[in-house]
NUPALUM-260755 format. One record per residue: z, x, y of N, C-alpha, C in turn; chain; residue in three letters. Coordinates in steps of 0.2 Angstrom, whole numbers, plus 2048, in hexadecimal, padded with zeros to 3 digits. Each point is the difference from the previous one (the first is absolute). Layout:
N
PT  nZ  nX  nY caZ caX caY  cZ  cX  cY unit code
PT   Z   X   Y   Z   X   Y   Z   X   Y    A  Ala
...
***
This chain:
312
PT  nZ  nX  nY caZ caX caY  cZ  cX  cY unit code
PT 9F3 DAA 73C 7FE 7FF 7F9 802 805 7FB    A  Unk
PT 801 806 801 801 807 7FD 808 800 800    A  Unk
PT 803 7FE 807 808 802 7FF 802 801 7FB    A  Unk
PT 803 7FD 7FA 801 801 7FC 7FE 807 7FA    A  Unk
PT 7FA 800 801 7FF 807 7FB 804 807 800    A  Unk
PT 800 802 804 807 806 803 806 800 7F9    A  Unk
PT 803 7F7 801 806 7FF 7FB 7FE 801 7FB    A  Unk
PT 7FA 7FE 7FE 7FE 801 7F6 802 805 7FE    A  Unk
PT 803 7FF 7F9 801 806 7FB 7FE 7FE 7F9    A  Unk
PT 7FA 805 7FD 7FE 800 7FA 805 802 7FB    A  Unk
PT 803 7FA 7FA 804 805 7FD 7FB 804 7FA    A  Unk
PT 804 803 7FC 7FD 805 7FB 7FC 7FA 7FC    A  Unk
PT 803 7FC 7FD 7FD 7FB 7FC 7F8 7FB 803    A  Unk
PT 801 800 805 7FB 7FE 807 7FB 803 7FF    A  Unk
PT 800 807 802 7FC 806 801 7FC 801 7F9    A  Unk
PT 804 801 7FB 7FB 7FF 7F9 7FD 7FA 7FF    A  Unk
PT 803 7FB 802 7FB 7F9 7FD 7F9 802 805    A  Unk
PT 801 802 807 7F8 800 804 7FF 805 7FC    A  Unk
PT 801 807 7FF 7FD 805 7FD 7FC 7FE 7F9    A  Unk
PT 802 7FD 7FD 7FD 7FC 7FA 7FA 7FD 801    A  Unk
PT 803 7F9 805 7FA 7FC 803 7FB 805 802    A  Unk
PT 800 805 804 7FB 804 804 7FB 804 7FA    A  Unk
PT 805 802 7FB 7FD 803 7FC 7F9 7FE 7F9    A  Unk
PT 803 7FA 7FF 7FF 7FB 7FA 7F8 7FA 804    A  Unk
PT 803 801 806 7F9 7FB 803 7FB 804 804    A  Unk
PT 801 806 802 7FB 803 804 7FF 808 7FE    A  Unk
PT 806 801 7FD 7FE 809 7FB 805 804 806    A  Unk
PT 806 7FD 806 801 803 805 806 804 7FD    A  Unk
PT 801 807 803 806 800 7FB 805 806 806    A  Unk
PT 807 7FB 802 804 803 802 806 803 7FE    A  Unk
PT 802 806 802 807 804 7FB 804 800 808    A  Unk
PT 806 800 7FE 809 802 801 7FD 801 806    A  Unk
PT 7FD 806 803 7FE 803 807 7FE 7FA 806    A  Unk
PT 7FB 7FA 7FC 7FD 7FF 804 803 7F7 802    A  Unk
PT 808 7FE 7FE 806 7FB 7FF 7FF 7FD 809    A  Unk
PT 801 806 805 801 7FF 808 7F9 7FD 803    A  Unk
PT 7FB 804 7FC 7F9 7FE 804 7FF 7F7 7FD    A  Unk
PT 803 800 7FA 7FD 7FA 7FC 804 7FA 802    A  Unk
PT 806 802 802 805 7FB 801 800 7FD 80A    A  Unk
PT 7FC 804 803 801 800 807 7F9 7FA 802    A  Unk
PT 7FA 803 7FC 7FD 7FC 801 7FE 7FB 7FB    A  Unk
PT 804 7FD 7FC 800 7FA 7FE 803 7FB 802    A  Unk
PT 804 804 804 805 7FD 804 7FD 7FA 806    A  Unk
PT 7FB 805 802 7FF 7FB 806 7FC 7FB 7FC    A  Unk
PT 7FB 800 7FB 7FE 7F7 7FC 805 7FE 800    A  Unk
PT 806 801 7FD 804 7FE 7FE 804 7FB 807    A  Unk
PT 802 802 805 801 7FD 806 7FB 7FC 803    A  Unk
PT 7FA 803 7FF 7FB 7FC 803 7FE 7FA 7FD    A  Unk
PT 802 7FF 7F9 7FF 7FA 7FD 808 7FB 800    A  Unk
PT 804 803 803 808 7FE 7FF 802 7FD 7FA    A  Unk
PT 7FE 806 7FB 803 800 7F9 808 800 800    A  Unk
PT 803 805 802 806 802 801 803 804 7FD    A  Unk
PT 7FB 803 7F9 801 805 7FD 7FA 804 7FA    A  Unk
PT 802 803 7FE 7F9 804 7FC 801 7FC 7FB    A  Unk
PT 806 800 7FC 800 7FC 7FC 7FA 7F9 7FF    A  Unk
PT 802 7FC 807 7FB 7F9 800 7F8 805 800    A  Unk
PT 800 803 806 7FB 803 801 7FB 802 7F8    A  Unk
PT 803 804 7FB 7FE 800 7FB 7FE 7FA 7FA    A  Unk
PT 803 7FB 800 801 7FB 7FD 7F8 7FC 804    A  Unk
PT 801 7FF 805 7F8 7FC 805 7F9 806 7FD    A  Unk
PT 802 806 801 7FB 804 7FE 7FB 7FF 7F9    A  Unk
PT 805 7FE 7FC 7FF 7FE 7F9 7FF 7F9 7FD    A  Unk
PT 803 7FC 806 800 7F9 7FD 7FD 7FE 806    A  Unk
PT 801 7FE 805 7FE 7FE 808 7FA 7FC 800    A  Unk
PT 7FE 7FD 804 7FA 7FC 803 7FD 806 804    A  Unk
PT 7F9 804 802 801 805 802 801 806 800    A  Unk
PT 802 801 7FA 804 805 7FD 7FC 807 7FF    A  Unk
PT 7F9 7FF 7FF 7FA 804 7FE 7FF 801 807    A  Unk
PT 7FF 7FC 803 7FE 804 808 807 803 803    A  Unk
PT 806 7FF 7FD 804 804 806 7FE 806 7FB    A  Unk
PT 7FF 800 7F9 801 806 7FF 7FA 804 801    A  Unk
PT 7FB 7FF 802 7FB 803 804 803 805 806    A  Unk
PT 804 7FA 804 805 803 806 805 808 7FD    A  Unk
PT 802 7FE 7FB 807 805 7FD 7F8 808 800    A  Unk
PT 7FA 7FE 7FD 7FC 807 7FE 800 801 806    A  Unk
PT 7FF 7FE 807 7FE 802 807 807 804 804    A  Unk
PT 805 7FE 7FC 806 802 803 801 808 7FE    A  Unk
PT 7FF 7FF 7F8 803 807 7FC 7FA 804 7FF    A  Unk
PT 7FB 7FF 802 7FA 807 7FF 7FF 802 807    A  Unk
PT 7FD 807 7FF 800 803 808 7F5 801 7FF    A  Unk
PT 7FF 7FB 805 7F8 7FE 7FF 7FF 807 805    A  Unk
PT 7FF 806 7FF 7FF 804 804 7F9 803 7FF    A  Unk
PT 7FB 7FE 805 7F8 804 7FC 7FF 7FF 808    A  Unk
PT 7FA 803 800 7FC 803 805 7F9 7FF 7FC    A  Unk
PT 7F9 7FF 808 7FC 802 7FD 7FE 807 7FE    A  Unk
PT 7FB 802 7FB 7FE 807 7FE 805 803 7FE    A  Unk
PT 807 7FE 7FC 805 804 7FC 800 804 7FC    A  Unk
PT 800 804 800 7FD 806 7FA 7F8 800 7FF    A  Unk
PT 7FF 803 806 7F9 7FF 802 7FB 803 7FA    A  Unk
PT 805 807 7FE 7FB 803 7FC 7FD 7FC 7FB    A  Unk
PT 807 7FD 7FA 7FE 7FC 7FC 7FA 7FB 801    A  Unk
PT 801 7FD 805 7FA 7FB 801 7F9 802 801    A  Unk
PT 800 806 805 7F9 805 7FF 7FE 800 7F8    A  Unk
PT 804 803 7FC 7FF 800 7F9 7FC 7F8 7FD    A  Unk
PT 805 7FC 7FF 7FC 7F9 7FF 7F8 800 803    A  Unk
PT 800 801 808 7FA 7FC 801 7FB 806 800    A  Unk
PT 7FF 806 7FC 7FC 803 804 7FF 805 7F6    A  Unk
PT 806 801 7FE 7FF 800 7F9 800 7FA 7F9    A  Unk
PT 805 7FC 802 803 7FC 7FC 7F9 7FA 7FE    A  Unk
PT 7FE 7FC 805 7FD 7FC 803 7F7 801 7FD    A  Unk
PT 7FF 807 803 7FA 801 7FE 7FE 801 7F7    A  Unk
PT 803 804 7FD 804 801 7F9 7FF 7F8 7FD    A  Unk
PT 804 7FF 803 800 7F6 7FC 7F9 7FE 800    A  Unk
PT 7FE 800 805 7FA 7FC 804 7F9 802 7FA    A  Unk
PT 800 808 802 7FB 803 7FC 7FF 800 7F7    A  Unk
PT 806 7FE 7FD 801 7FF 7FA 7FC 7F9 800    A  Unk
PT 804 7FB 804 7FC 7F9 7FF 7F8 800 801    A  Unk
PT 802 802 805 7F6 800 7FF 7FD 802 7FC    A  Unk
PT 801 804 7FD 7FD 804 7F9 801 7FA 7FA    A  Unk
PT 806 7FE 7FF 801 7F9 7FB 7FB 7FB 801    A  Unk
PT 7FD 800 807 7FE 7FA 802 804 7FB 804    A  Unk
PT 806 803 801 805 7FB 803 7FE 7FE 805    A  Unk
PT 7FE 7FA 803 800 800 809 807 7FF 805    A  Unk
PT 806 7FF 7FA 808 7FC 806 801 807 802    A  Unk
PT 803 7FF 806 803 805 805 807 802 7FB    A  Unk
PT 800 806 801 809 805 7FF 805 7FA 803    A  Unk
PT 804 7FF 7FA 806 7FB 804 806 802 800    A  Unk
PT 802 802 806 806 803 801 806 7FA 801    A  Unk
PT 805 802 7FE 806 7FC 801 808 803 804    A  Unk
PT 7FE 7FF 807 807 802 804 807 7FC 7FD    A  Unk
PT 805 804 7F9 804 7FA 800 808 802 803    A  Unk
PT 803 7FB 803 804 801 802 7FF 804 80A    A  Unk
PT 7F8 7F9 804 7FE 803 804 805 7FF 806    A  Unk
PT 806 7FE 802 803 7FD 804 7FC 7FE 806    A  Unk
PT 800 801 806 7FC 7FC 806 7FA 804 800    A  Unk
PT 7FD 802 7F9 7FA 802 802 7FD 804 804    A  Unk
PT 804 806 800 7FC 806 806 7FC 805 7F8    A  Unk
PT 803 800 7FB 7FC 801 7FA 7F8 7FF 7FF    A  Unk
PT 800 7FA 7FE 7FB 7FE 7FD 7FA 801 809    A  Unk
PT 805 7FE 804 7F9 7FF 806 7FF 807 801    A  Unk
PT 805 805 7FE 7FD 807 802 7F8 802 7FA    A  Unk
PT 802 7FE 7FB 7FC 801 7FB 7F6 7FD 801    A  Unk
PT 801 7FA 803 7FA 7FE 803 7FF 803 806    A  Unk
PT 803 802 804 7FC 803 805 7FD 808 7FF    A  Unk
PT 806 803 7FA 7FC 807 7FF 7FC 800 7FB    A  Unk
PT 7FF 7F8 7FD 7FB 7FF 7FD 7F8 801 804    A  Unk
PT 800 7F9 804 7FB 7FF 806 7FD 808 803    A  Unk
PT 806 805 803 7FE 807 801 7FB 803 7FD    A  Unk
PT 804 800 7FA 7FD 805 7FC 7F7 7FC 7FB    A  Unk
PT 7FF 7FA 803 7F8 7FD 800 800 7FB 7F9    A  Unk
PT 806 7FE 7FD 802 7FD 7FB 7FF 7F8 802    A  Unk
PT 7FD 7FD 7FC 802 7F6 803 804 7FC 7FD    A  Unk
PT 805 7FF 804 805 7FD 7FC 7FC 7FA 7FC    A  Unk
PT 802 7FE 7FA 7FE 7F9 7FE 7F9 802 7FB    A  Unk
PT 7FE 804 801 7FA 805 7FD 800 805 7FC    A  Unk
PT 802 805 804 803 807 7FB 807 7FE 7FD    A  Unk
PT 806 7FE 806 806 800 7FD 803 7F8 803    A  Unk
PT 805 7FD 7FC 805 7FC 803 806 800 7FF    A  Unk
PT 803 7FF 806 809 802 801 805 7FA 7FE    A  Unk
PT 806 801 7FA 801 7F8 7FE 807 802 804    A  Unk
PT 805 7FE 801 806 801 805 806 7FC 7FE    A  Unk
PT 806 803 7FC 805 7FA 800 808 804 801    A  Unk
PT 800 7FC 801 80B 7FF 801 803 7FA 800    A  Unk
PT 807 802 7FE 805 7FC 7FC 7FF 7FB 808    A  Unk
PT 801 802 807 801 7FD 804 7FB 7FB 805    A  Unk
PT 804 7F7 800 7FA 801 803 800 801 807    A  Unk
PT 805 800 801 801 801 807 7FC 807 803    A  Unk
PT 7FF 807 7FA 7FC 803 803 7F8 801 800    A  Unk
PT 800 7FA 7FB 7F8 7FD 7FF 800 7FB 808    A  Unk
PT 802 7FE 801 7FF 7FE 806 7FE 801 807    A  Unk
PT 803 808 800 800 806 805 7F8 803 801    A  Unk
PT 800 800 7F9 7F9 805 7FC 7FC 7F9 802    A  Unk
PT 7FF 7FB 7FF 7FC 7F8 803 7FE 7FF 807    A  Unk
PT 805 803 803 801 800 807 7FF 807 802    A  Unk
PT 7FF 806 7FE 7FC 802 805 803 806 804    A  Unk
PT 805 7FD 803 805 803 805 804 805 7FE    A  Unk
PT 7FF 806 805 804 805 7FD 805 804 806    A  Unk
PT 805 802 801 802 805 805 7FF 806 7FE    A  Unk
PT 802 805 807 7FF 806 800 802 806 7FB    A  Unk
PT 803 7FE 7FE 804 802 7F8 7FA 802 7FC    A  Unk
PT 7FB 7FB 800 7FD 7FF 7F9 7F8 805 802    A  Unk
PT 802 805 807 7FA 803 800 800 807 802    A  Unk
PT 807 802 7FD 803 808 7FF 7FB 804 7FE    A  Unk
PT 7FB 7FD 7FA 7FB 806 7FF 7FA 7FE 7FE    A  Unk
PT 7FE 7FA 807 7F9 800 802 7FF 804 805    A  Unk
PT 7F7 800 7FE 7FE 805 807 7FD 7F8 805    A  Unk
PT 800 805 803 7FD 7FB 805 7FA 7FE 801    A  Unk
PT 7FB 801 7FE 7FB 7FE 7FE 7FC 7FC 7FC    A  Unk
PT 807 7FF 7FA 801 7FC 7FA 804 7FB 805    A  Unk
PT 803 800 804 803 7FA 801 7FD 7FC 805    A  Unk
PT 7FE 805 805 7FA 7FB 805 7F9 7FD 7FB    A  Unk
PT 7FF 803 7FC 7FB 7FB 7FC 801 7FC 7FC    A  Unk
PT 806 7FF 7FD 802 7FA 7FC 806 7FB 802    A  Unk
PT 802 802 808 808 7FC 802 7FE 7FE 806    A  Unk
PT 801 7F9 802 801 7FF 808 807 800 7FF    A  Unk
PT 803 800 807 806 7FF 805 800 7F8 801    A  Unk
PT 806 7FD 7FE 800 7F8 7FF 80A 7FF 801    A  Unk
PT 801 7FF 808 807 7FF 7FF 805 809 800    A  Unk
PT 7FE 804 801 803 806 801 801 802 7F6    A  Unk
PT 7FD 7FC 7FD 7FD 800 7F9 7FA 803 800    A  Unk
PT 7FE 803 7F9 7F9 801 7FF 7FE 7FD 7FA    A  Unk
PT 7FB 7FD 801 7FC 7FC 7FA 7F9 804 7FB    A  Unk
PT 802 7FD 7FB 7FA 803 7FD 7FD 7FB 7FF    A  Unk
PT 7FA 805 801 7F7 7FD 800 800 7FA 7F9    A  Unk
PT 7FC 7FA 801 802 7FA 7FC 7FB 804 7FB    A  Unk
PT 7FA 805 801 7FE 802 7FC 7FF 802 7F9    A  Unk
PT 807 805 805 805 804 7F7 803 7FC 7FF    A  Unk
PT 806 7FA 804 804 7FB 7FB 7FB 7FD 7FB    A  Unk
PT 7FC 7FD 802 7FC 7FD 7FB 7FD 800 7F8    A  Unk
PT 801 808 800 7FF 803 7FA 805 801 7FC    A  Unk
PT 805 800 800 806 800 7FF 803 7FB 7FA    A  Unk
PT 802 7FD 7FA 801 7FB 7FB 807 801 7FF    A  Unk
PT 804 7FB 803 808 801 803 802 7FB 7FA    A  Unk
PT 805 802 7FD 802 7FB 7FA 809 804 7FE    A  Unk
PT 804 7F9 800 807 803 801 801 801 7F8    A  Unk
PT 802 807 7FF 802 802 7F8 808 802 7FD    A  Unk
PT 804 7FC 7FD 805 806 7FF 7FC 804 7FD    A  Unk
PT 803 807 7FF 7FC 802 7FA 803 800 7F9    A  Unk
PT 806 800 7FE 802 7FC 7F9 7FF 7FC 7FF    A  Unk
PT 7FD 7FB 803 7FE 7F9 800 7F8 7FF 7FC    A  Unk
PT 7FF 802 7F9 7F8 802 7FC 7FC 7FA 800    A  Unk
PT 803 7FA 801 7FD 7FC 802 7FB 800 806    A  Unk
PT 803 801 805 7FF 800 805 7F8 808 803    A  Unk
PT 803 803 7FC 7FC 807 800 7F9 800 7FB    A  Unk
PT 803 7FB 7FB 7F9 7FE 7FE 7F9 7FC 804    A  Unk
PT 804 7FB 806 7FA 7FF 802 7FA 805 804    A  Unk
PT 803 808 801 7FB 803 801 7FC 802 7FA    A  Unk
PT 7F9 802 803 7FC 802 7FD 801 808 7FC    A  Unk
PT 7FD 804 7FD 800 806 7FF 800 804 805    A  Unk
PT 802 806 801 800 802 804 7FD 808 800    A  Unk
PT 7FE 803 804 7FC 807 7FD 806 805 804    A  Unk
PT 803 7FE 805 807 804 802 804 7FC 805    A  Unk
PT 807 804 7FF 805 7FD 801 803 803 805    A  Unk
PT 802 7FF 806 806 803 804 804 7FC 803    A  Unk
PT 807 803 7FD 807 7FD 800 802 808 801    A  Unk
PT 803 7FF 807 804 805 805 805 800 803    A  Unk
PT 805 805 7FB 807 7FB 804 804 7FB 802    A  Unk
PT 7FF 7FC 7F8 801 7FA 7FF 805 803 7F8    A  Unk
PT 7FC 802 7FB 805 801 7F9 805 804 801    A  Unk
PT 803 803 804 807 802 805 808 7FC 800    A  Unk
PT 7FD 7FA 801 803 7FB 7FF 802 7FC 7FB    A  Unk
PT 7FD 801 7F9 801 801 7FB 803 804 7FA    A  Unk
PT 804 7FC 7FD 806 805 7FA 7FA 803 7FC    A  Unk
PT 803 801 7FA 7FB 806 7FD 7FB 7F9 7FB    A  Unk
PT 803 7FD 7FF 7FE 7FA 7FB 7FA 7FA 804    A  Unk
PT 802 7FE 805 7FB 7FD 804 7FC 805 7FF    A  Unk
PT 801 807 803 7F9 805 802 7FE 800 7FA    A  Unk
PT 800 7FF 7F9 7FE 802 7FB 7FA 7FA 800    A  Unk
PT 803 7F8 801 7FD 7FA 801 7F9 800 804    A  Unk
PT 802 802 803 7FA 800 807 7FB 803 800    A  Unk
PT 802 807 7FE 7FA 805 7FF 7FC 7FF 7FA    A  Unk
PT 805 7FC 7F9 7FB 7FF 7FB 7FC 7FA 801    A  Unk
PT 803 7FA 806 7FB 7FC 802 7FB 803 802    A  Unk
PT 7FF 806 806 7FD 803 804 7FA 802 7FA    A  Unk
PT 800 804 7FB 7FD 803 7FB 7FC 7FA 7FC    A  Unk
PT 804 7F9 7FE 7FA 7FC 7FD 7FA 7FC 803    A  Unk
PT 803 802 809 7FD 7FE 805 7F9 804 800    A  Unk
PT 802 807 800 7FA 804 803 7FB 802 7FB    A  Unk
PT 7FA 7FE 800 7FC 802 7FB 7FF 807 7FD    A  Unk
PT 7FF 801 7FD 801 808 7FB 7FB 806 805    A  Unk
PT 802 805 801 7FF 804 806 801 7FF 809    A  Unk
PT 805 7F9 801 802 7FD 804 806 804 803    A  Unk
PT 801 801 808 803 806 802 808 7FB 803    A  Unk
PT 805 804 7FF 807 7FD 804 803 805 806    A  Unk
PT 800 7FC 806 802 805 806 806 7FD 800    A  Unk
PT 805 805 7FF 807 7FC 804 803 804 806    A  Unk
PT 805 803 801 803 803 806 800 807 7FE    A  Unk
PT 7FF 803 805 802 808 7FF 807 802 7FD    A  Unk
PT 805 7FC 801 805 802 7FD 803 7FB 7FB    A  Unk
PT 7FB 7FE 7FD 802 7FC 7FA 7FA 804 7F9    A  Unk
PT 804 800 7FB 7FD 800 7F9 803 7FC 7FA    A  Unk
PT 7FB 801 7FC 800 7FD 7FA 802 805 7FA    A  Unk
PT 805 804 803 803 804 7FB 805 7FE 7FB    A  Unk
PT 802 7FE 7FA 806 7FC 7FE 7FF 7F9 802    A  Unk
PT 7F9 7FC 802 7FE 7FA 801 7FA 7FE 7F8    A  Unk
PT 7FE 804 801 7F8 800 7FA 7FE 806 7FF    A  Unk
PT 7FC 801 7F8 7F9 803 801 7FC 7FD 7FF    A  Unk
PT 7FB 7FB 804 7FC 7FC 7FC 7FA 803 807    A  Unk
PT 802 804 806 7FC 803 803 7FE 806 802    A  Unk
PT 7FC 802 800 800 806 801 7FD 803 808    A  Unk
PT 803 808 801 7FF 801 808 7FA 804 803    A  Unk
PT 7FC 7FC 803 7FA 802 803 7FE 804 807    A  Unk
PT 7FE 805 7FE 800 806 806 7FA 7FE 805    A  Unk
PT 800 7FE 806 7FC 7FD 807 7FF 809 803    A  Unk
PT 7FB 7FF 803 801 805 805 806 801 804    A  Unk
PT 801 7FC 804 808 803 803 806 7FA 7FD    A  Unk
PT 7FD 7FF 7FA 808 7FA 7FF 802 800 7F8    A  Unk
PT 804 7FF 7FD 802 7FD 7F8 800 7FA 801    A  Unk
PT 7FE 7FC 7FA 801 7F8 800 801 7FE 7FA    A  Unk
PT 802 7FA 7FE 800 7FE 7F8 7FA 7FE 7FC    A  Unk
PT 7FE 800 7FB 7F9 7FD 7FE 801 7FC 7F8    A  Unk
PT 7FF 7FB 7FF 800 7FE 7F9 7FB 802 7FE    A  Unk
PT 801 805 7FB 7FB 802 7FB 7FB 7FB 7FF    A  Unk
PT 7F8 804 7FE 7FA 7FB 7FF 801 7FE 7F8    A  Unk
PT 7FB 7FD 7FE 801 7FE 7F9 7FD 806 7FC    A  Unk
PT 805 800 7FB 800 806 7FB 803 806 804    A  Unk
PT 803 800 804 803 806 803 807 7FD 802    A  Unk
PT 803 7FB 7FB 806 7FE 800 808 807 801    A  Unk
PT 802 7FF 803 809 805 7FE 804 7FD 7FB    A  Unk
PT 800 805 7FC 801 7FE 7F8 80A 800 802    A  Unk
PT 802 7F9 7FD 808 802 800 803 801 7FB    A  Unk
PT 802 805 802 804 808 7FD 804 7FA 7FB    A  Unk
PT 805 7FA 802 802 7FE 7F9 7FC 7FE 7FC    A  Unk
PT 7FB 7FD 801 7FB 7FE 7FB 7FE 806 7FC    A  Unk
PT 7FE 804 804 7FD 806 7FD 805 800 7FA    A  Unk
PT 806 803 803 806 803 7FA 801 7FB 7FC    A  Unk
PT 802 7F9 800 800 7FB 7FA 7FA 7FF 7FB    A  Unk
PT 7FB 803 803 7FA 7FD 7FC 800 806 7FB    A  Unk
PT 803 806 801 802 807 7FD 800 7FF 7FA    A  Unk
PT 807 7FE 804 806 7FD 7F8 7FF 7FB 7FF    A  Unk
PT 7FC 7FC 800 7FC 7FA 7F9 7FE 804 7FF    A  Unk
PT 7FB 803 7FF 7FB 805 7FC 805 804 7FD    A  Unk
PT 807 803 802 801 804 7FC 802 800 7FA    A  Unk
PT 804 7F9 802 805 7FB 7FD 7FA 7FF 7F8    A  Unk
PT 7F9 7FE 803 7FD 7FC 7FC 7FC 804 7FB    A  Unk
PT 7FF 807 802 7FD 805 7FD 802 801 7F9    A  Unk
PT 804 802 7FE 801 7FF 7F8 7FE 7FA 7FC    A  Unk
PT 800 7FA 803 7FD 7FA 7FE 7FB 7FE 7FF    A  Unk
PT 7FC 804 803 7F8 801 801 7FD 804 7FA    A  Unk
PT 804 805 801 800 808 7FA 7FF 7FD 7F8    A  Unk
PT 805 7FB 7FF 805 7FE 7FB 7FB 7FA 7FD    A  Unk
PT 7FA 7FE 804 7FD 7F9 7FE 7FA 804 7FC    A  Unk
***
């Protein structure tokens, strides 16, 4: 069924049209460098469906009967779903032990009875989100009560993973054991997690340029998205994060990756010092960050208008 793929050749013209596609419908964004990885592995849908060339292959993408699920297939090919549970374990200690209570403690003072609602976006198969209610349960918090974990990705295929449970050994690099005898049986030389923690979990498939789509969550009091806007040009990131921002209610925290910033992305956040961590925070109300163009243009009206004022 593959034979075939080997002989594919993506020409120039080829390569930009998917690069377009990928850019314009999911925010994905590939340059010159990444031509070999993009063309090898579209290669094989391409055989697999006996298109017989990227061209058709393109052309069904956009116009096709199925066309929206293969392209579910294209995001599974071209993204590297790389997580583990407990991934940047510090950051996550921050969340459930400062972030969490912080939130918690302010609502109750309001009156608020709803749990902190946290949204893992861009959770691929879910070793994220499920790490986040276990060290939630830990540390004596109730899922559903104090806090709720919402979880989404472009993919369903790895909503269906995260559904199901199943994980290999890969995915427990930096569990203790402890943590993994108490919430994992052995199932199939697979380890399964506890229906427990799945249960708590609200799995919902999201592009994230898709604001339609993003609206149907609710407000959120924090956000982590982890080596995910990576993948993203500068313009998407600019998209996402400003979605990110009308998302999160005003003093609302943003966790992204360790080696990602929002430097030349925004200032509409400001950086929040954890005990052992930095994180983003959308400013409370009234303690907005003033932009520096506004500021300067509002200047000059006033400069502009000053003698006219003087003159009346």
């Amino acid at each position: 069924m593959f034979g075939d793929a080997d002989n594919l050749i993506m020409s120039n013209a080829e390569y930009r049209m998917f690069c377009e596609l990928l850019r314009t419908r999911c925010g994905l964004y590939f340059d010159d460098n990444m031509r070999f990885i993009v063309e090898k592995r579209l290669a094989r849908r391409v055989a697999k469906l006996e298109l017989g060339s990227f061209g058709a292959y393109h052309y069904y993408l956009r116009n096709g009967q199925g066309g929206d699920d293969e392209f579910a297939c294209v995001i599974d090919e071209l993204t590297t779903n790389e997580t583990y549970f407990f991934r940047e374990r510090r950051q996550l200690d921050a969340l459930i032990h400062e972030i969490i209570p912080e939130q918690l403690l302010r609502k109750r003072h309001a009156g608020i009875t709803t749990p902190v609602n946290i949204w893992s976006a861009g959770c691929s198969s879910g070793e994220e989100p499920l790490s986040i209610v276990m060290l939630g349960l830990e540390a004596n918090l109730r899922p559903g009560i104090d806090f709720r974990v919402y979880a989404s990705d472009i993919s369903s295929n790895m909503l269906q993973k995260c559904r199901a449970g199943l994980y290999r050994e890969a995915s427990f690099r930096e569990t203790e054991p402890i943590l993994r005898e108490k919430y994992f049986t052995k199932k199939d030389n697979l380890s399964k997690v506890s229906e427990s923690i799945r249960k708590e979990i609200d799995l919902i498939q999201i592009n994230l340029i898709d604001r339609s789509k993003v609206a149907l969550l609710r407000s959120m009091d924090s956000i982590v998205c982890r080596n995910v806007i990576i993948y993203f040009d500068l313009e998407t990131k600019k998209q996402v994060i400003g979605t990110f921002h009308d998302k999160l209610i005003p003093g609302g925290y943003l966790l992204l990756g360790h080696s990602e910033s929002l430097i030349n992305v925004t200032n509409q956040f400001e950086l929040a010092q954890l005990t052992d961590d930095l994180v983003y925070r959308r400013p409370g109300l009234g303690n907005e960050i003033a932009d520096p163009w506004q500021t300067l243009a509002k200047a000059a009206i006033d400069e502009v208008d000053e003698p006219g004022r003087k003159s009346r």
